[in-house]
KOLSE-320683 format. One record per atom (N, C-alpha, C): residue number from 1; residue in one letter; atom name; x, y, z. Coordinates in steps of 0.2 Angstrom, whole numbers, plus 5000, padded with zeros to 4 digits. Example, Ala and Ser with C-alpha at 12.3 -4.5 7.8 and 13.67 -1.06 7.14 Angstrom:
! residues 2
ATOM     k   r    a     px     py     pz
ATOM     1   A    N   5066   4972   5039
ATOM     1   A   CA   5062   4978   5039
ATOM     1   A    C   5066   4984   5039
ATOM     2   S    N   5064   4989   5035
ATOM     2   S   CA   5068   4995   5036
ATOM     2   S    C   5064   5000   5039
//
This chain:
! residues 154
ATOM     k   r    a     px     py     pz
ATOM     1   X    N   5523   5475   5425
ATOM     1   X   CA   5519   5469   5427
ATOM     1   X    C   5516   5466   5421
ATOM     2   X    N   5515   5458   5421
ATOM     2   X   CA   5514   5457   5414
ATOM     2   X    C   5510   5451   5418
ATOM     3   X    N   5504   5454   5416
ATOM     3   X   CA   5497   5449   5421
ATOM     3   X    C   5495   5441   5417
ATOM     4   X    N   5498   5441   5410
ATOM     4   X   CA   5500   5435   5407
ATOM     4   X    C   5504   5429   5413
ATOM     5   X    N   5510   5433   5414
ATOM     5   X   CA   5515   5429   5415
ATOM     5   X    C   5513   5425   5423
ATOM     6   X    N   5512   5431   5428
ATOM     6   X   CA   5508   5431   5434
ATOM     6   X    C   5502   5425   5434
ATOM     7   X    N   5499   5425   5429
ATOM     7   X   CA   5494   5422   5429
ATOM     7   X    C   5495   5413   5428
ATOM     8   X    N   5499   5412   5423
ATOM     8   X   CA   5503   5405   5422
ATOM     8   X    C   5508   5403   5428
ATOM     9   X    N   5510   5407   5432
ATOM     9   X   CA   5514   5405   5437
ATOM     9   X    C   5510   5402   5444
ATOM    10   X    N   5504   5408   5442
ATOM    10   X   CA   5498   5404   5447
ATOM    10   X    C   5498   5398   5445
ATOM    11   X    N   5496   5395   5440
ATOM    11   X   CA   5494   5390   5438
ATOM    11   X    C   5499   5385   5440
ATOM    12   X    N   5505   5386   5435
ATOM    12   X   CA   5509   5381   5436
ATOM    12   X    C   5511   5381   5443
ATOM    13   X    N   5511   5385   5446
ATOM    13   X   CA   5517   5384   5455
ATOM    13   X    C   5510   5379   5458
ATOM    14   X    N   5503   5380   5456
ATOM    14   X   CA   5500   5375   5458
ATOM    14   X    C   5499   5368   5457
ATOM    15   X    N   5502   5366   5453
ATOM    15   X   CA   5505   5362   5449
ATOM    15   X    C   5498   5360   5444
ATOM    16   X    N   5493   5362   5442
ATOM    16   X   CA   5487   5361   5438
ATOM    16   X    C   5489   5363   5434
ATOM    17   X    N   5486   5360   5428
ATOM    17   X   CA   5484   5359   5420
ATOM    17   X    C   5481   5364   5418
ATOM    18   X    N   5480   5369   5413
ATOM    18   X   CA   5475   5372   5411
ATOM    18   X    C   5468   5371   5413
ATOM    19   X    N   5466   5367   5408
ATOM    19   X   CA   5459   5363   5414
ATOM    19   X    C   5456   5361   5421
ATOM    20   X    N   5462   5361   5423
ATOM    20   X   CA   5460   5358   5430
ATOM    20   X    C   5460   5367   5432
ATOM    21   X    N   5464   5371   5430
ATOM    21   X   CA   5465   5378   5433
ATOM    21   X    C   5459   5382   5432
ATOM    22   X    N   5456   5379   5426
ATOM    22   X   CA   5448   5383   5424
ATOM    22   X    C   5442   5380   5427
ATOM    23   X    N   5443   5374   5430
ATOM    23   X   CA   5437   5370   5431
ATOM    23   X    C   5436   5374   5439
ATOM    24   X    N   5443   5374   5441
ATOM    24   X   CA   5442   5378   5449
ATOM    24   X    C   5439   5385   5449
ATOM    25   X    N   5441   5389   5443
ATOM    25   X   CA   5438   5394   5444
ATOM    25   X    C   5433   5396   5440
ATOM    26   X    N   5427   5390   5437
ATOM    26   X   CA   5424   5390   5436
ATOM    26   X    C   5422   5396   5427
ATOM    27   X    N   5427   5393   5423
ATOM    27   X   CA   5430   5397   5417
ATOM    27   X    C   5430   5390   5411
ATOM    28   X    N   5432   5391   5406
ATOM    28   X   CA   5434   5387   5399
ATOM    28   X    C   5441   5387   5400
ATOM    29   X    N   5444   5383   5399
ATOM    29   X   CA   5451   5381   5395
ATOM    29   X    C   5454   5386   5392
ATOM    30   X    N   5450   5388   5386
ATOM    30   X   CA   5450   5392   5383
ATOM    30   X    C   5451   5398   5385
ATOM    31   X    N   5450   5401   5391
ATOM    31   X   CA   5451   5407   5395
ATOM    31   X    C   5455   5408   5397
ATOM    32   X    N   5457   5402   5402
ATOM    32   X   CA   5462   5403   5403
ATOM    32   X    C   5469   5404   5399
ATOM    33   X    N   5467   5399   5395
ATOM    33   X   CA   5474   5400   5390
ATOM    33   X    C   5475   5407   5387
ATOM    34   X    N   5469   5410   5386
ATOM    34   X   CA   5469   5419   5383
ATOM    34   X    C   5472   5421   5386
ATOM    35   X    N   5470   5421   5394
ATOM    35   X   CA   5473   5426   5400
ATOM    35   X    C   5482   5423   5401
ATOM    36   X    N   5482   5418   5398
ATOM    36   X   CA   5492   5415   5399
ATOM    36   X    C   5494   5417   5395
ATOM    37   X    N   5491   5418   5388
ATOM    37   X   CA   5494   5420   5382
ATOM    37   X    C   5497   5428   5383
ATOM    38   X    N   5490   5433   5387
ATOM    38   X   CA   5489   5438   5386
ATOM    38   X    C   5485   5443   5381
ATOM    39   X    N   5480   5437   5377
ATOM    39   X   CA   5473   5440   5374
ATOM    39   X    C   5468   5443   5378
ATOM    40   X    N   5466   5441   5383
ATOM    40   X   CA   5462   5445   5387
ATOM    40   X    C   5465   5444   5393
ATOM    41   X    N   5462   5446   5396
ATOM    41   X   CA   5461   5447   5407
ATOM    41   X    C   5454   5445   5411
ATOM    42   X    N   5458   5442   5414
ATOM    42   X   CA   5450   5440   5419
ATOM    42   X    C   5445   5445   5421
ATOM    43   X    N   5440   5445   5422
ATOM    43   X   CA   5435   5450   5427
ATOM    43   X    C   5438   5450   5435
ATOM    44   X    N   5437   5457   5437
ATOM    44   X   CA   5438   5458   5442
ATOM    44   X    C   5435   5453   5447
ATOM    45   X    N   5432   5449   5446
ATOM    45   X   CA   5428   5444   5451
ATOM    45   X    C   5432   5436   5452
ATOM    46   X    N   5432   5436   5443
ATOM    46   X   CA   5439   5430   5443
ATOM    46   X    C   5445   5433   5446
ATOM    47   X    N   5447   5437   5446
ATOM    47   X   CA   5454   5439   5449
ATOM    47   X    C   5452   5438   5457
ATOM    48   X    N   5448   5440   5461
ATOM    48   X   CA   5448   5440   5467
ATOM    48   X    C   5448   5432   5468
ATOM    49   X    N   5443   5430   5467
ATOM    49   X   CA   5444   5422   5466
ATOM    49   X    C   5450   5418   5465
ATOM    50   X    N   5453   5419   5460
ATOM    50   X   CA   5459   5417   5458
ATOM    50   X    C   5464   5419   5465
ATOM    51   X    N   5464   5424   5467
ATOM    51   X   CA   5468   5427   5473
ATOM    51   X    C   5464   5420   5478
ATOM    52   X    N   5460   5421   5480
ATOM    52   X   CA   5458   5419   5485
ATOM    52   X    C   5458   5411   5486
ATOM    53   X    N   5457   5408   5481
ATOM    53   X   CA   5457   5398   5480
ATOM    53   X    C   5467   5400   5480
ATOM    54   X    N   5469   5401   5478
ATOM    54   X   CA   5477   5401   5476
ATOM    54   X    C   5481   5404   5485
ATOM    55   X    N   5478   5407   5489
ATOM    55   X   CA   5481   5412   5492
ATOM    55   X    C   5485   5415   5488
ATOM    56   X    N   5485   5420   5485
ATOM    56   X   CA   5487   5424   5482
ATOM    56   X    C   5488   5434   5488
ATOM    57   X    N   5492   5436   5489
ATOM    57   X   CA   5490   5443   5491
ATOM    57   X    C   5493   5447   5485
ATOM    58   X    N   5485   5452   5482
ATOM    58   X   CA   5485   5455   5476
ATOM    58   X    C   5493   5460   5476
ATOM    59   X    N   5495   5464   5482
ATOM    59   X   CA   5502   5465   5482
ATOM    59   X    C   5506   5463   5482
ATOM    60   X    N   5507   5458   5483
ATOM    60   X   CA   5513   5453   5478
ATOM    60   X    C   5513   5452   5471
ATOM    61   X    N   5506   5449   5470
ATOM    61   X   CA   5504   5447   5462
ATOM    61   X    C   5507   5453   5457
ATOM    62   X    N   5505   5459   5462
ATOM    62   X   CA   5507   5465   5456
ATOM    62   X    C   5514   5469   5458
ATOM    63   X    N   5516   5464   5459
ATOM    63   X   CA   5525   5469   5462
ATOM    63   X    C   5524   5475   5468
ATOM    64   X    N   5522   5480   5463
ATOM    64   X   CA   5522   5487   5467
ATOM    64   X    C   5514   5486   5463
ATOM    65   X    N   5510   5489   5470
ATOM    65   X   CA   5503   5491   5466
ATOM    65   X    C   5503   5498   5462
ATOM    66   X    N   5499   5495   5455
ATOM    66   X   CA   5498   5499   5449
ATOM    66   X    C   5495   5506   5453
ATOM    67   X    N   5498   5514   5450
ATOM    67   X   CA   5491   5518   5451
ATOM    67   X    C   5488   5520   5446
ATOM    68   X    N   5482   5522   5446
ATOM    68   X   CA   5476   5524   5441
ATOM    68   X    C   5481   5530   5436
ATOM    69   X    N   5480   5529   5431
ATOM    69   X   CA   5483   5532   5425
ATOM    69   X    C   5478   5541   5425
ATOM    70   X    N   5472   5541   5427
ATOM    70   X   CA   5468   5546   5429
ATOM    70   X    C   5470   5551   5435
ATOM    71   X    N   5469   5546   5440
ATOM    71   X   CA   5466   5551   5446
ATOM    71   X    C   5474   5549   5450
ATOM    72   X    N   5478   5544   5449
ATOM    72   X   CA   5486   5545   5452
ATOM    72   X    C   5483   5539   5458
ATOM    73   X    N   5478   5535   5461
ATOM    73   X   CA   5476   5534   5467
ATOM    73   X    C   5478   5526   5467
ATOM    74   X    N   5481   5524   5471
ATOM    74   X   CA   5485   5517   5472
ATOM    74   X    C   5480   5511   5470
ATOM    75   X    N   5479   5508   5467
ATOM    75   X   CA   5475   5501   5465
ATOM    75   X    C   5479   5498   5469
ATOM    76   X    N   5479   5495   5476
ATOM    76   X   CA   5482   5492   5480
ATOM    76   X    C   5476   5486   5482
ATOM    77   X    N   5471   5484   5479
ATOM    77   X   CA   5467   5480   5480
ATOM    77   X    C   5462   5478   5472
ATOM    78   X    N   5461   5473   5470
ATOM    78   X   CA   5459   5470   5464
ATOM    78   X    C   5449   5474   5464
ATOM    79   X    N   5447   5475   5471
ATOM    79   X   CA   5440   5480   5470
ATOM    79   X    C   5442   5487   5466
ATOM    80   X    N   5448   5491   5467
ATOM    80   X   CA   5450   5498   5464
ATOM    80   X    C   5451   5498   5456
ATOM    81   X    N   5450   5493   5454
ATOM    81   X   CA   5453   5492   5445
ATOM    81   X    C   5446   5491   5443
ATOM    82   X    N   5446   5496   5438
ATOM    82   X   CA   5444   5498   5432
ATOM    82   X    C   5439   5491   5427
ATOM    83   X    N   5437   5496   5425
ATOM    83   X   CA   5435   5485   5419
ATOM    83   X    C   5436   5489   5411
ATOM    84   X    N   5437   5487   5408
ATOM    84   X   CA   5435   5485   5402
ATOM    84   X    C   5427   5485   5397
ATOM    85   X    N   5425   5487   5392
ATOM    85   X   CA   5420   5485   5387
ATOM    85   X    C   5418   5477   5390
ATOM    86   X    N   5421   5470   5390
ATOM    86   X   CA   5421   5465   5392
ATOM    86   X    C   5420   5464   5396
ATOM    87   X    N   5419   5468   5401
ATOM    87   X   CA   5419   5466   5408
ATOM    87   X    C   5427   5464   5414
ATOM    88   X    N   5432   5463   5408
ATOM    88   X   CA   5439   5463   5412
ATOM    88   X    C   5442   5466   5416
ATOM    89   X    N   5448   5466   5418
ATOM    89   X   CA   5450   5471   5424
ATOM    89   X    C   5454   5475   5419
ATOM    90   X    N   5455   5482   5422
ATOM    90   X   CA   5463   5485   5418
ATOM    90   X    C   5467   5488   5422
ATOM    91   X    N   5471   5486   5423
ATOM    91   X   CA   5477   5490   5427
ATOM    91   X    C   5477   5495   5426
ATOM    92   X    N   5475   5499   5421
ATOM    92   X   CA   5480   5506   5420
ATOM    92   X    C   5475   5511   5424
ATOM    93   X    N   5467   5510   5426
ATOM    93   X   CA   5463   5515   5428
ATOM    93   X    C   5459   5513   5435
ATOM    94   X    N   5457   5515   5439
ATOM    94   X   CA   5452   5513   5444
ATOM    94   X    C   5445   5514   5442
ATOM    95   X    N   5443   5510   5446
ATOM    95   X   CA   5435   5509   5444
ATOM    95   X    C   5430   5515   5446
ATOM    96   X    N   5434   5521   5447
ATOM    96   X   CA   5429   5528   5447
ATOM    96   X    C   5432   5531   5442
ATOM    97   X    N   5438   5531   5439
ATOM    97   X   CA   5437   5534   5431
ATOM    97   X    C   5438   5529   5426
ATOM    98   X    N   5436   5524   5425
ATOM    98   X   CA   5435   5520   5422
ATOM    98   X    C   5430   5516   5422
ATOM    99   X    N   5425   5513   5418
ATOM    99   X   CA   5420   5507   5419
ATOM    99   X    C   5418   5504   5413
ATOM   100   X    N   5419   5499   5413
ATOM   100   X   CA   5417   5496   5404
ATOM   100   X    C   5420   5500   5398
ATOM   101   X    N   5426   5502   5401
ATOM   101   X   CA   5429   5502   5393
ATOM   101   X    C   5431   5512   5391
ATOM   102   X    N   5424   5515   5397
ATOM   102   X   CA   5424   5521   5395
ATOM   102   X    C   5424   5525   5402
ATOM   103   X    N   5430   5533   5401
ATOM   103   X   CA   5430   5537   5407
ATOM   103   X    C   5422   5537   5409
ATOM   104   X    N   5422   5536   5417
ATOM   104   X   CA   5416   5538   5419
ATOM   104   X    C   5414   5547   5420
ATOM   105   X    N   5418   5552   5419
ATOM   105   X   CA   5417   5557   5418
ATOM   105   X    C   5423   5563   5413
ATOM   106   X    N   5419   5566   5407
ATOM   106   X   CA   5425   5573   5405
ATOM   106   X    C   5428   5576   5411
ATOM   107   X    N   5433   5575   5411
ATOM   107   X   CA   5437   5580   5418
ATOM   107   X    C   5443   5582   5413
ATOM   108   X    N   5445   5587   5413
ATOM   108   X   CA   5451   5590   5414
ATOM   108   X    C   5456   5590   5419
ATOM   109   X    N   5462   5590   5419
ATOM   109   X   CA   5468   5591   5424
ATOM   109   X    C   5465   5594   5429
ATOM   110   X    N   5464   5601   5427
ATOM   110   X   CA   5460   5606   5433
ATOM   110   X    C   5454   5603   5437
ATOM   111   X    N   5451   5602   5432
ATOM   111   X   CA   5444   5596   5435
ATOM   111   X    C   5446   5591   5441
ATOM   112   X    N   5450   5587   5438
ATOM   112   X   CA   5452   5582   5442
ATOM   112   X    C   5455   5584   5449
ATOM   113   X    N   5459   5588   5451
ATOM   113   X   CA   5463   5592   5452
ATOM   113   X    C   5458   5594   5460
ATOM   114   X    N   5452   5596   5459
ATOM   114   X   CA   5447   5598   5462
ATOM   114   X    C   5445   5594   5466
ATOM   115   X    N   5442   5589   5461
ATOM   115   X   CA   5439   5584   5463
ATOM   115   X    C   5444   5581   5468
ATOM   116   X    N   5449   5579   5468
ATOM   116   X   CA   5453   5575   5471
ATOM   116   X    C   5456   5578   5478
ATOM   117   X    N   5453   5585   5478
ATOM   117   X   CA   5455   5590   5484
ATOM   117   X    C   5450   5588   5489
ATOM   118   X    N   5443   5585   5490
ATOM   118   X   CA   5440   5579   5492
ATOM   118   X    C   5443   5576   5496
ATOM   119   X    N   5447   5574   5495
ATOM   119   X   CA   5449   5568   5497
ATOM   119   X    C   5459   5568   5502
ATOM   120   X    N   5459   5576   5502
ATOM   120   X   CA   5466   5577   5504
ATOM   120   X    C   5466   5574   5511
ATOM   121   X    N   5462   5575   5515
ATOM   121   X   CA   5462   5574   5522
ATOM   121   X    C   5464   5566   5525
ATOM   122   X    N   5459   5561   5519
ATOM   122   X   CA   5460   5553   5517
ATOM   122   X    C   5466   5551   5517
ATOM   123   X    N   5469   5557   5511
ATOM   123   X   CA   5475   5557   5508
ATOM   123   X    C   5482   5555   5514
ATOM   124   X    N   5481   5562   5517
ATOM   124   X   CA   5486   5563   5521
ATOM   124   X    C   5486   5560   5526
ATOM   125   X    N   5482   5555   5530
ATOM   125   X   CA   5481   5552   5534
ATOM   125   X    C   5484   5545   5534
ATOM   126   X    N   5482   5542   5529
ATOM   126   X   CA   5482   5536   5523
ATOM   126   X    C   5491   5537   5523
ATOM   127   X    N   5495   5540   5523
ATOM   127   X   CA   5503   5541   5521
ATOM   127   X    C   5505   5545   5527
ATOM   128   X    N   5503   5545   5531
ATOM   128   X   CA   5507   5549   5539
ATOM   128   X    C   5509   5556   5536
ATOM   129   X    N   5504   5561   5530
ATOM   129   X   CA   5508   5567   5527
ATOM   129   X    C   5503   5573   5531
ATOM   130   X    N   5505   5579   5531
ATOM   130   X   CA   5500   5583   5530
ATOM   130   X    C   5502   5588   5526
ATOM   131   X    N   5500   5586   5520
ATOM   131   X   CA   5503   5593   5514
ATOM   131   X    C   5496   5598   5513
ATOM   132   X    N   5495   5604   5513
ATOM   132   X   CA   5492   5608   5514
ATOM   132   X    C   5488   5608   5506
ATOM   133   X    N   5482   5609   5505
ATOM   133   X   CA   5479   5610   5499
ATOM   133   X    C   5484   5613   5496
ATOM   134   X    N   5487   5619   5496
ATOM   134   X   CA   5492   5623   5490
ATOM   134   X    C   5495   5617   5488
ATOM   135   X    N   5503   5612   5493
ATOM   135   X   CA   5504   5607   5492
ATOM   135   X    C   5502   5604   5488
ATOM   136   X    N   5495   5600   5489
ATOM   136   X   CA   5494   5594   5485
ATOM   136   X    C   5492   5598   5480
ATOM   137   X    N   5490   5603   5477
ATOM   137   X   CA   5489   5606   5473
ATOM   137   X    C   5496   5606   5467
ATOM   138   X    N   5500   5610   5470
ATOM   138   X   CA   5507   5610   5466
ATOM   138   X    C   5507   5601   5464
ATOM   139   X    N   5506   5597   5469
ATOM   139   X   CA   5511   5590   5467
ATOM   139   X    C   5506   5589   5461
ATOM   140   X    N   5499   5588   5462
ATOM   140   X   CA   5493   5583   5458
ATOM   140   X    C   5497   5589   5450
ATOM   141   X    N   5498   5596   5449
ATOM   141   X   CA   5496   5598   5443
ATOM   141   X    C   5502   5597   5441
ATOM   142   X    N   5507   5594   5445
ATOM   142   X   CA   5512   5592   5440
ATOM   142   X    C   5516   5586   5440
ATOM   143   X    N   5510   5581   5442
ATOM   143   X   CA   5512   5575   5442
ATOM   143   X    C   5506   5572   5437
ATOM   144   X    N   5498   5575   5439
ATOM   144   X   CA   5495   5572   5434
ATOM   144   X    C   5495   5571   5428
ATOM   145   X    N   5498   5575   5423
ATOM   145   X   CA   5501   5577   5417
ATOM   145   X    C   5505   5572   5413
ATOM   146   X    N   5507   5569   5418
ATOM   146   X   CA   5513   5564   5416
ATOM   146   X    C   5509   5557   5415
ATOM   147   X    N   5502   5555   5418
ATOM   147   X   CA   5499   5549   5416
ATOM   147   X    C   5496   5551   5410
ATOM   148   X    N   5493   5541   5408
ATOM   148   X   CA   5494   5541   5403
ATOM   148   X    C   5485   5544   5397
ATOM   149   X    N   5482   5544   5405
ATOM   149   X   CA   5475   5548   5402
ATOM   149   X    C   5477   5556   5400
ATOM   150   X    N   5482   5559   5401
ATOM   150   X   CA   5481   5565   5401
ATOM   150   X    C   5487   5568   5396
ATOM   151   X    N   5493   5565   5396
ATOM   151   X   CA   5498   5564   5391
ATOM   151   X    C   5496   5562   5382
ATOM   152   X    N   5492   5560   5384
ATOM   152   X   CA   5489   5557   5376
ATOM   152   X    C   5488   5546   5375
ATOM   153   X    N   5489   5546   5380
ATOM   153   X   CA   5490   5537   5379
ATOM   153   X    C   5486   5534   5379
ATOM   154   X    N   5479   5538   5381
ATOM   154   X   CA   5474   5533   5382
ATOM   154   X    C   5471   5530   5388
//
């Protein structure tokens, strides 16, 4: 997904000017042009906004929703994404291990692992599954390895 490209197609399928497209969401020219170019990204707040002035539904906007690069968990809604140092959105993480730029806690695989067992019950109901803690267990330690918080990517 390329939030540049996304972002200009809002624009232009609305048929506005850069200007006119910041003056609605209350932004600089200038801003907008970054987020078209792909220097920065909007705030989580402009992004809902921008969804919502454009009717945008955020699961179109991003093809297949992104999952958290940490904890595996669907970003299917623009509230679940992570920010940036700047305040920006990021795709790559959700906004419980991510916030301003920094993981919100040292977790380990195993750690995470745990923590996430929490949440099996949500899980399996959320997806019509019932996989057994051992289950999710086998799937999380050999899936979560593969993102890109844990593999080395950052």
């Amino acid at each position: 997904m390329d939030l540049a490209k996304k972002i200009l197609e809002i624009r232009k399928g609305s048929g506005l000017t850069q200007e006119e497209f910041a003056e609605k969401l209350f932004v600089t020219r200038q801003a907008a042009s970054r987020w078209e170019n792909g220097e920065t990204t909007p705030t989580v707040d402009t992004l809902k906004k921008m969804f919502e002035l454009f009717n945008v539904d955020a699961n179109v906007f991003f093809d297949v929703a992104p999952v958290c690069q940490s904890c595996a968990w669907t970003l299917n809604d623009v509230e679940y994404f992570g920010t940036n140092p700047d305040k920006s959105v990021t795709t790559d993480y959700c906004g419980h291990c991510f916030v301003d730029g920094k993981f919100s806690a040292e977790k380990n695989v195993a750690e995470m692992i745990d923590m996430l067992m929490g949440y099996l019950k949500e899980f399996n109901e959320a997806r019509g599954v019932n996989y057994t803690e051992a289950e999710a267990r086998k799937e999380l330690g050999e899936y979560l390895p593969t993102l890109k918080r844990w593999n080395g990517g950052s």
